[in-house]
N, C-alpha and C positions, 0 to 999 in steps of 0.2 A: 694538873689533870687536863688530859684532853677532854674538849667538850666533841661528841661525832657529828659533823654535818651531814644534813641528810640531802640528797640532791633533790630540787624543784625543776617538775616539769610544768612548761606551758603548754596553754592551750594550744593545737595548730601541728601539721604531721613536717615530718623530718624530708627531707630532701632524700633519699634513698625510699622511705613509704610515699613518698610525691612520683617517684621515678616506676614504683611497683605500680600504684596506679595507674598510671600514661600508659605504659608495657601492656596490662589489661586489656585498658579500652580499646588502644592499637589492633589488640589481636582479636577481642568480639568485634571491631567495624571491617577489619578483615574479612574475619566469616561471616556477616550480615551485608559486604556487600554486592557479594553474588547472585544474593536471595534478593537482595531489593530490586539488582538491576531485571534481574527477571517478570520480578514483578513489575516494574513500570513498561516493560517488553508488553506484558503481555495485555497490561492495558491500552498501552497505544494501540494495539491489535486488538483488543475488544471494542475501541471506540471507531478504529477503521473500518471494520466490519459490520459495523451499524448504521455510516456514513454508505457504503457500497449497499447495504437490502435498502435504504433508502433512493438510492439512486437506479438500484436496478426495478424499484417497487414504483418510482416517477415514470422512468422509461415505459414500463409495461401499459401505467394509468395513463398515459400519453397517447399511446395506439388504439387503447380503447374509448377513446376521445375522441379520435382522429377516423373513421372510419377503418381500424387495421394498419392503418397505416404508420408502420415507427419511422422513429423521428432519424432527420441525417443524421450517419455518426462521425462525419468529417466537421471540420469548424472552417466558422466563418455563415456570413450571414445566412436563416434561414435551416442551419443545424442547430444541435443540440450547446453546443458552446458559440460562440463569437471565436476570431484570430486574437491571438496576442496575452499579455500574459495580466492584465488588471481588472479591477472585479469588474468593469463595462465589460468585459468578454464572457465573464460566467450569465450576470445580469441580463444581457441582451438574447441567450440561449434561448432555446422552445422548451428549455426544461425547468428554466426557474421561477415558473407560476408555480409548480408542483412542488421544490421547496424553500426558494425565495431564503436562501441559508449558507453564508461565503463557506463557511468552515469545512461545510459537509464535502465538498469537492477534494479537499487537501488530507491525506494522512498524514495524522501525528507523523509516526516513522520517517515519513520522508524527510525528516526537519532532523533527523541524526545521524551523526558519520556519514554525511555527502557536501559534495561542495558546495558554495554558495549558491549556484546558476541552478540546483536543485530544489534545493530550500526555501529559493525566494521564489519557486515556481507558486501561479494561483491555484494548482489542480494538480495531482497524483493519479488520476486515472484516464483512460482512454474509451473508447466501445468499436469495438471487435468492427474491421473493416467488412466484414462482411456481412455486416446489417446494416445495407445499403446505406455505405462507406468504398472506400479503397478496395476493389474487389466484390462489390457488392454479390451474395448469392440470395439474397430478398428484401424486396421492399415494404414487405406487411407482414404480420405476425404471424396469421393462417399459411405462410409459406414455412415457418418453422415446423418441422416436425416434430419435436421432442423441445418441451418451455424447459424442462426440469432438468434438462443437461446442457443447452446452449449458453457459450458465455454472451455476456453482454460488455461489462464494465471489469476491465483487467490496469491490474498495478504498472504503468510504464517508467521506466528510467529512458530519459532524454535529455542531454547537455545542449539542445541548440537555443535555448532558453525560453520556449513552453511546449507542453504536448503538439504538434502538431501532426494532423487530421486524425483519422481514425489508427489503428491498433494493426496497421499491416502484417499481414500474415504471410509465413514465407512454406509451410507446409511440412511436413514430419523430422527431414532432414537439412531446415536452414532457418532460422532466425532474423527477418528481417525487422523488425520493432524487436525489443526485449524489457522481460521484466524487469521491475522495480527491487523486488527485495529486499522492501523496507522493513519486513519483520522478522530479523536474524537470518531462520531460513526459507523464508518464505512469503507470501502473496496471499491478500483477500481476492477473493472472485464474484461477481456478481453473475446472474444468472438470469434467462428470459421472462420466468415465472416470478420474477421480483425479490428470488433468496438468494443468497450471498454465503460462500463459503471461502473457510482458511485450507489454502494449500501448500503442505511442507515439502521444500523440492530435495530432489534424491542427490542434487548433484550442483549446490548453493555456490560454492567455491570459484565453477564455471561460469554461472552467471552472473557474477558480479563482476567476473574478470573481462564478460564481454556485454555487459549494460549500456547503455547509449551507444554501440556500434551495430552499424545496419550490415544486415546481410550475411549472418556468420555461419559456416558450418556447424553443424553439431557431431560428436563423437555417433557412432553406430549404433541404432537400437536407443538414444537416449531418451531415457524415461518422462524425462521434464517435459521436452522439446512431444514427445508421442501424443503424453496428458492433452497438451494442449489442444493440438491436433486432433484426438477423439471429442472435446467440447466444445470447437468453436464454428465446425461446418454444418450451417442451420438443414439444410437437405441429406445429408448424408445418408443418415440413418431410416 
């Protein structure tokens, strides 16, 4: 007589349900990580943006300290920054009583997908050469006419290994500084009135292709290169 043996299983999954699993997780970290990377995007971009109304809000409290009068926006002694790229250059500025803060100068963004000579920059921003800067068109605040539209503090990409001076402006149809474009597609902006805004540009692709080169044409009519131009002439309007 046969006796029937009955098969025993252990504890512990088979190499084929090991293999189902892996396949899973594979395919949920697939699709989650899209969502993540957006979302660390968009943080970097929420902390930049906080870092600029604080700088554009220093900038402002500064003039009205100052009799009117805002601060250089070229570097080197006497301006808003010092020359060169270590924290004595932020430190020795006329603007770091007001936040006495390395980090606040630097975006997150700038610290991803760029070369090194970016990265290890101390500073991601500049201030508009034209508040009495490179091109100066006023030296006091009361010359502004419009606080709520003028830029102040703009996202710069430059490889010569730190921002240097102010945010040279080359006028509707050329680029002579260029944005940073450290948030996918776009740039925080600081403003005279001390607020700070995110600007998505129409034509990203462009500017990344021509970032740290001076002097570049822009295509007819471009939008980016216009914006600009509409917010950064303190008399215009």
């Amino acid at each position: 007589m046969k006796t029937a043996r009955r098969a025993v299983r252990f504890g512990g999954f088979t190499l084929i349900e090991m293999l189902v699993v892996i396949v899973i997780m594979l395919i949920v970290m697939a699709l989650m990580l899209p969502t993540l990377a957006r979302m660390l995007s968009r943080s970097r971009r929420m902390v930049c943006i906080s870092n600029t109304r604080q700088l554009a809000f220093a900038w402002f409290c500064y003039a009205g300290e100052h009799n009117n009068q805002i601060v250089s926006a070229n570097t080197g002694g006497g301006c808003w920054v010092d020359n060169g790229n270590d924290t004595t250059a932020l430190t020795n500025g006329l603007l770091w009583p007001y936040l006495k803060e390395v980090k606040i100068y630097k975006c997150p963004g700038s610290r991803v997908n760029v070369p090194d000579v970016i990265r290890d920059q101390n500073r991601s921003v500049s201030l508009s050469g034209y508040m009495n800067g490179e091109g100066s068109k006023t030296e006091t605040l009361s010359g502004i006419l419009s606080l709520t539209r003028t830029l102040t503090f703009i996202e710069e990409y430059d490889n010569r290994g730190y921002l240097i001076n102010s945010f040279a402006w080359g006028g509707a149809g050329q680029w002579v500084d260029t944005v940073g474009v450290f948030h996918d597609t776009g740039d925080n902006y600081g403003f005279a009135d001390g607020h700070a805004e995110y600007r998505s540009y129409n034509n990203p692709s462009f500017l990344i292709n021509v970032r740290g080169t001076h002097y570049v044409g822009v295509p007819a009519n471009d939008p980016d290169c216009n914006w600009v131009d509409a917010h950064i002439w303190p008399t215009r309007y």
